[in-house]
C-alpha positions as CSV (number, residue, x, y, z in Angstrom):
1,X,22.9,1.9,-41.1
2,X,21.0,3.5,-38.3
3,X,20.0,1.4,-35.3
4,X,17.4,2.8,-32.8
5,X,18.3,3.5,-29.0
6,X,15.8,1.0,-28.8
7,X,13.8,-1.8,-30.7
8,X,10.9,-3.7,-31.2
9,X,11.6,-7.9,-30.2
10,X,8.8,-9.8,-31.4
11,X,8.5,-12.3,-27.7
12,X,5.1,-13.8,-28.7
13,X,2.9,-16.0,-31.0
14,X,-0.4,-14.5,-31.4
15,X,-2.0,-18.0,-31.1
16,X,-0.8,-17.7,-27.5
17,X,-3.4,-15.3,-26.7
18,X,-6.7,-16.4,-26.3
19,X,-9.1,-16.0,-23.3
20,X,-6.7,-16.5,-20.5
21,X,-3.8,-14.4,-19.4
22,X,-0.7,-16.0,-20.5
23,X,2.7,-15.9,-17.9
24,X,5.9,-15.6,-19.7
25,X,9.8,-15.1,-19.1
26,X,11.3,-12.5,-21.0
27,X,14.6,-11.3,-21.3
28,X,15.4,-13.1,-17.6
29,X,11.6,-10.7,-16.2
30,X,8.6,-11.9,-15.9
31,X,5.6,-10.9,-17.4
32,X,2.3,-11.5,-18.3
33,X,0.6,-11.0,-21.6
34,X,-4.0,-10.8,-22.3
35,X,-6.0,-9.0,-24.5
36,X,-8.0,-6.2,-22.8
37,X,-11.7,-5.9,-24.4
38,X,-11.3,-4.7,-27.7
39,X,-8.7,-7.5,-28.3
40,X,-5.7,-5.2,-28.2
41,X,-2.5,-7.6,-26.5
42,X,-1.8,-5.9,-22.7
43,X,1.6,-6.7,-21.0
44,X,2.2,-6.1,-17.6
45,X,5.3,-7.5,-14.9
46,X,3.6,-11.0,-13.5
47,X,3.3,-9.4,-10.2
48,X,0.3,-7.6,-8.2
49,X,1.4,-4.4,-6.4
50,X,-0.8,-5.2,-3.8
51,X,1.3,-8.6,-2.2
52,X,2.9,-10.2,-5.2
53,X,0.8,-13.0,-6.6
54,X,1.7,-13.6,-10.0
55,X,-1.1,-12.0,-12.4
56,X,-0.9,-14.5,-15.2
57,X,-2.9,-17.0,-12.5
58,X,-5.7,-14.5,-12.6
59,X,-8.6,-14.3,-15.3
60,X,-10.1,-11.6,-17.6
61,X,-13.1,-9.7,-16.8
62,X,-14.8,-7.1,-18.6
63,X,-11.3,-5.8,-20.1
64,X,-9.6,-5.4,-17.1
65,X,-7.5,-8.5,-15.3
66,X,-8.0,-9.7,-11.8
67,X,-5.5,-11.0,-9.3
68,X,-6.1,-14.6,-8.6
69,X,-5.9,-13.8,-4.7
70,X,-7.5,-11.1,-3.6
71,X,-9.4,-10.0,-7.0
72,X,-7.7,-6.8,-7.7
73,X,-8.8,-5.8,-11.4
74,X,-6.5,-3.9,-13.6
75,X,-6.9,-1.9,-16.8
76,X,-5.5,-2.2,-19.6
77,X,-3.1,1.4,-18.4
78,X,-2.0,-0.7,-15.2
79,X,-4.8,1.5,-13.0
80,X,-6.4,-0.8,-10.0
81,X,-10.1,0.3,-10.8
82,X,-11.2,-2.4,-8.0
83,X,-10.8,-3.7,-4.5
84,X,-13.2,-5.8,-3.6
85,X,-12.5,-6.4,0.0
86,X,-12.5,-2.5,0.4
87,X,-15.9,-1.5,-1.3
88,X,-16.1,1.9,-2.3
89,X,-12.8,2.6,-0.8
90,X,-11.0,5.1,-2.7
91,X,-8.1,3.4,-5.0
92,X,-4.3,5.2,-3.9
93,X,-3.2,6.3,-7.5
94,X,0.1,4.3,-6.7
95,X,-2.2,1.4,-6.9
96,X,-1.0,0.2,-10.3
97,X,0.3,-2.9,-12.0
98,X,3.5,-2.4,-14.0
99,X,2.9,-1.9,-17.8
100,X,5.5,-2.9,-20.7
101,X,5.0,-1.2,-24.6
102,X,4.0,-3.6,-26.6
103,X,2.3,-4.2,-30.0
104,X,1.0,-6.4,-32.4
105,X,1.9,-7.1,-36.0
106,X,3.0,-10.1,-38.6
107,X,1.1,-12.7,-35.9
108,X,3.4,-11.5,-32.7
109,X,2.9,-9.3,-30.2
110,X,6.2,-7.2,-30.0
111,X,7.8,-5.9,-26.6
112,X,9.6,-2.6,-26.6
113,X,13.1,-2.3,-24.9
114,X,14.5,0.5,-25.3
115,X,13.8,3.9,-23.1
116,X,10.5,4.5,-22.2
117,X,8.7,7.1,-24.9
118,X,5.1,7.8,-25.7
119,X,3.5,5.9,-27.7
120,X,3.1,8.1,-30.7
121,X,6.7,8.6,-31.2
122,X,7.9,4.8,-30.5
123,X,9.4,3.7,-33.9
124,X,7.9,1.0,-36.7
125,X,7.8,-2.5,-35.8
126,X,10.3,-4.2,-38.1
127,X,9.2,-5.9,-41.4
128,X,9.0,-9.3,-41.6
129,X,9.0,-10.0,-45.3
130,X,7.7,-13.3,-46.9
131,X,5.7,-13.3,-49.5
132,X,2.1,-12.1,-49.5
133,X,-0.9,-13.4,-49.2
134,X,1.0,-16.8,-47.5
135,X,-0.5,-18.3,-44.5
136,X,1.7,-20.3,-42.2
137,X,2.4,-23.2,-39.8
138,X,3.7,-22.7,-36.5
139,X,6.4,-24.6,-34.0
140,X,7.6,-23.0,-30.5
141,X,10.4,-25.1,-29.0
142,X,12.9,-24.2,-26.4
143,X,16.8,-24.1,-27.2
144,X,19.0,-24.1,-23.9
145,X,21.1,-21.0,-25.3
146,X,21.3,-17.6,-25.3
147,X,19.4,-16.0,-28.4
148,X,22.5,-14.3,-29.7
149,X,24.2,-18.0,-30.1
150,X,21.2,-19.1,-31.8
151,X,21.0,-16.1,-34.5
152,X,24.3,-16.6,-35.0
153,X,23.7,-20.6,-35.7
154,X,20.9,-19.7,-38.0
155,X,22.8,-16.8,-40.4
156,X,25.6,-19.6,-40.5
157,X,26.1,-21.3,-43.6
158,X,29.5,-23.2,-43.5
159,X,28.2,-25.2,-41.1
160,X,25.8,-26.8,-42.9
161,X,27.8,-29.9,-44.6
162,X,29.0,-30.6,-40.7
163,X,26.2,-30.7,-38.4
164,X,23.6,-31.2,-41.0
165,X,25.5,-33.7,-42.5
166,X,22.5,-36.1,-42.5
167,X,19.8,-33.7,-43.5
168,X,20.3,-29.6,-45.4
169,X,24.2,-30.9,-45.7
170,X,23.6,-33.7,-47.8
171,X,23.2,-31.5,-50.9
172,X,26.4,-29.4,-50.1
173,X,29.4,-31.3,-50.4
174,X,32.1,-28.9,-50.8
175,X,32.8,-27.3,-47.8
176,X,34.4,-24.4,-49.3
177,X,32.3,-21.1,-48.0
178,X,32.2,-17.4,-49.3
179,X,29.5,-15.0,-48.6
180,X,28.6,-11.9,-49.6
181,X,26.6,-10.0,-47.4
182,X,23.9,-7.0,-48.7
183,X,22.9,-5.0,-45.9
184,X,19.4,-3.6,-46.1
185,X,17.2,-0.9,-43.7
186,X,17.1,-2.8,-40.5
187,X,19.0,-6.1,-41.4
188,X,20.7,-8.0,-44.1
189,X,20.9,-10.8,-46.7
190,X,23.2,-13.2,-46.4
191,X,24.4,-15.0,-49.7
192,X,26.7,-18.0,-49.8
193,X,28.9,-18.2,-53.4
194,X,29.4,-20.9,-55.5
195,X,31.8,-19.2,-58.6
196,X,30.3,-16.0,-58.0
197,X,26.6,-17.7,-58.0
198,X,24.1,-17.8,-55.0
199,X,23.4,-21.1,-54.3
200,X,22.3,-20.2,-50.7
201,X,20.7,-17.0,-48.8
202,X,19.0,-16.1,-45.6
203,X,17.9,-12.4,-44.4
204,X,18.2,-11.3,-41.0
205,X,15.7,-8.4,-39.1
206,X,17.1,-6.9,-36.6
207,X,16.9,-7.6,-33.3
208,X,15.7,-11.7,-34.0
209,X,14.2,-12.8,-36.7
210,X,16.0,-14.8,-39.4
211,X,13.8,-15.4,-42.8
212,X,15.0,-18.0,-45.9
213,X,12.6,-17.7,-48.5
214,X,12.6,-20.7,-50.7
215,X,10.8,-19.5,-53.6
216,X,7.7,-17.0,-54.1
217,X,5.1,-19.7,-52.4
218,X,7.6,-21.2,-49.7
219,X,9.5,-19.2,-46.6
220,X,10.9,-20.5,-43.6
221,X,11.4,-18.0,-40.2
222,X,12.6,-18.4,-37.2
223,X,12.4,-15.5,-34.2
224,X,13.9,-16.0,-31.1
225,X,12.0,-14.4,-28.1
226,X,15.1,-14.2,-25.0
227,X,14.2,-16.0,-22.1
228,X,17.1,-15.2,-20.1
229,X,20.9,-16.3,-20.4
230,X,20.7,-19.7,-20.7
231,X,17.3,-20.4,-23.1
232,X,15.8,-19.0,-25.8
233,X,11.7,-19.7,-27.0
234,X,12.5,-20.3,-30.7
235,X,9.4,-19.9,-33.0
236,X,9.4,-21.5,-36.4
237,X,7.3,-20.8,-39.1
238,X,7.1,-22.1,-42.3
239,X,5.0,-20.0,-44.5
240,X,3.1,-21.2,-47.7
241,X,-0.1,-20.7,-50.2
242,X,-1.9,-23.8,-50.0
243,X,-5.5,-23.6,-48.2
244,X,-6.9,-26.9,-49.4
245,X,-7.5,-28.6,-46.0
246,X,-6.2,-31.9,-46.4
247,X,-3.1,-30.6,-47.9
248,X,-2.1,-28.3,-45.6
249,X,-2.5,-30.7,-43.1
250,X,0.1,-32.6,-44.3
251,X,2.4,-29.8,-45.2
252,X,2.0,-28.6,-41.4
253,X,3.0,-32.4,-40.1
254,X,6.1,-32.0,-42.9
255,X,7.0,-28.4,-41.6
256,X,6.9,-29.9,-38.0
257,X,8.8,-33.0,-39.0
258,X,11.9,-30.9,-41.1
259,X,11.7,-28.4,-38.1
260,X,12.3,-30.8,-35.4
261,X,15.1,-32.8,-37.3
262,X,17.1,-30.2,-38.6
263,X,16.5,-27.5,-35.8
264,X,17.6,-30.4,-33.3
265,X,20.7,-31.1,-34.9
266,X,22.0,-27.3,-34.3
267,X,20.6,-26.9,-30.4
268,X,23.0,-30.0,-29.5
269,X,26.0,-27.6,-31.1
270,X,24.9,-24.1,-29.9
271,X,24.0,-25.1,-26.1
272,X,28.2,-26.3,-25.9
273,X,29.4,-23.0,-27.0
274,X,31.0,-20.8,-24.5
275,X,30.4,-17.6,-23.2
276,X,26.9,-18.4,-24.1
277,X,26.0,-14.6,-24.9
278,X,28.5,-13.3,-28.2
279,X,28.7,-10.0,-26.7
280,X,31.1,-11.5,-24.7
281,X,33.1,-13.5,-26.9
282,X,35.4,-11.0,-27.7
283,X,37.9,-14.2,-27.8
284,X,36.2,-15.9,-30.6
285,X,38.9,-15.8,-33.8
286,X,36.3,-15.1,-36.5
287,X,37.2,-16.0,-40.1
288,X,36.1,-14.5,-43.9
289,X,33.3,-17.5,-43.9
290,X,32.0,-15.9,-40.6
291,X,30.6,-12.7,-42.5
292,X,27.1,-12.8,-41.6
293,X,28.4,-13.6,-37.7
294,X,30.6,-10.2,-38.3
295,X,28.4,-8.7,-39.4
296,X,25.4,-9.3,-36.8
297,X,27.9,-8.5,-34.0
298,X,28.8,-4.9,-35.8
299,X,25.4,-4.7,-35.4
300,X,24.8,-5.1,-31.8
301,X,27.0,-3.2,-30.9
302,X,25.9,0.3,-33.1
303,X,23.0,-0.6,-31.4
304,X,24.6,-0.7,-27.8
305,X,26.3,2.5,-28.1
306,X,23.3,4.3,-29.7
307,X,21.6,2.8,-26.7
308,X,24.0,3.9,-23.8
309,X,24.3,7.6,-25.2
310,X,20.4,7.9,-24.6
311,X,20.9,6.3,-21.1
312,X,23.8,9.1,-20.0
């Protein structure tokens, strides 16, 4: 399968954008994210060039953002258009807040990490396939892990009758595991057996999204935006058809509910494992029932050394 020397990680909820610019950690950087005047998600380091206030303190104005503490305006390309102390004063060119490739798709805005290309030649962003016309519900929760642990909790199905022995486990009672894994452009299914049968499956999109869909009218997603080493922003989605009010009320309170529960049994399990990032746990002593955990880890590092040979 071919991997990119770079790639698309979906970092934010498009409800997080509204009016206001909004500060976030990414990837251990950080960075602030607004929408410049035709509505079109802007991301830029959280720091003004001129002495180092942190942007996201700032506020919008007329598509360009202003510095919370001497006004400096920005446009969307990074370019200071504005000093108010200064007047007319021409702007230096080097004047610029520090822009980051991002885009907007599937209800995320997506960061690019990868080398730095224009934008008409920056690959896709990955799918994100549940089933159409869906609409979903939305929980953002913070796991003290780093996002590669947390994948690889999510792809897992053998633990299931263990640490979800009081919720998911309760309906799997042998403990016997074997998966089949079908890789697919970008990702793959995972597919736990029962005498040659699915009884289970989850799909993985590369770099961080991990999708089980239920049946044609229910998914479940989770994408997990890096903060840095030690935590991950997990956002859960649980995506469905119904748009009578009252009902989807209460579906959203039970996908909050059955998030929290069985989500919080796994984050007491993953935040214990050491090294906390599995590119580093070259010591691990992986077994046939850790397939999809194999097989994400192949993954990463295609993707690695596609990524290094650009770098050289």
């Amino acid at each position: 399968m071919k991997v990119s020397s770079g790639h698309w990680y979906a970092v934010l909820s498009s409800r997080e954008l509204s009016k206001r610019p909004v500060g976030k950690t990414r990837f251990g950087e950080r960075l602030v994210f607004w929408r410049d005047g035709g509505g079109k998600p802007v991301c830029f380091d959280n720091r003004c060039p001129h002495r180092g206030a942190e942007l996201s303190l700032g506020r919008l104005r007329d598509g360009t953002l202003a510095c919370p503490y001497h006004g400096f305006r920005f446009d969307p390309s990074g370019r200071c258009v504005e000093v108010p102390a200064e007047g007319a004063w021409h702007i230096p060119e080097h004047f610029r807040a520090e822009v980051r490739q991002v885009q907007e798709k599937h209800g995320f805005v997506w960061l690019w990490r990868g080398p730095e290309i224009a934008a008409a030649e920056l690959p896709p962003i990955p799918q994100f396939p549940v089933p159409h016309g869906t609409i979903y519900g939305e929980r953002i929760q913070c796991w003290p892990t780093h996002y590669t642990r947390c994948i690889e909790g999510v792809i897992d199905h053998s633990h299931l009758p263990f640490v979800h022995r009081k919720s998911l486990g309760i309906f799997i009672r042998n403990p016997l595991t074997r998966i089949k894994i079908d890789p697919f452009d970008g990702g793959f299914r995972s597919n736990m057996l029962r005498n040659d049968r699915i009884m289970h499956h989850v799909d993985f999109v590369y770099p961080n999204v991990w999708i089980q869909n239920l049946n044609s009218r229910w998914t479940m997603s989770a994408t997990f935006a890096p903060i840095d080493n030690t935590r991950t922003a997990v956002y859960n989605r649980w995506h469905h058809k119904i748009r009578a009010p009252l009902l989807r009320s209460f579906v959203n309170l039970w996908g909050r509910f059955s998030v929290f529960m069985v989500f919080h049994e796994d984050m007491a399990i993953l935040a214990t494992q050491q090294p906390a990032n599995t590119d580093d746990a070259a010591a691990d002593k992986l077994v046939p029932s850790d397939a999809a955990q194999i097989e994400f880890r192949k993954m990463r590092v295609q993707y690695q050394k596609e990524f290094d040979a650009v770098a050289k």
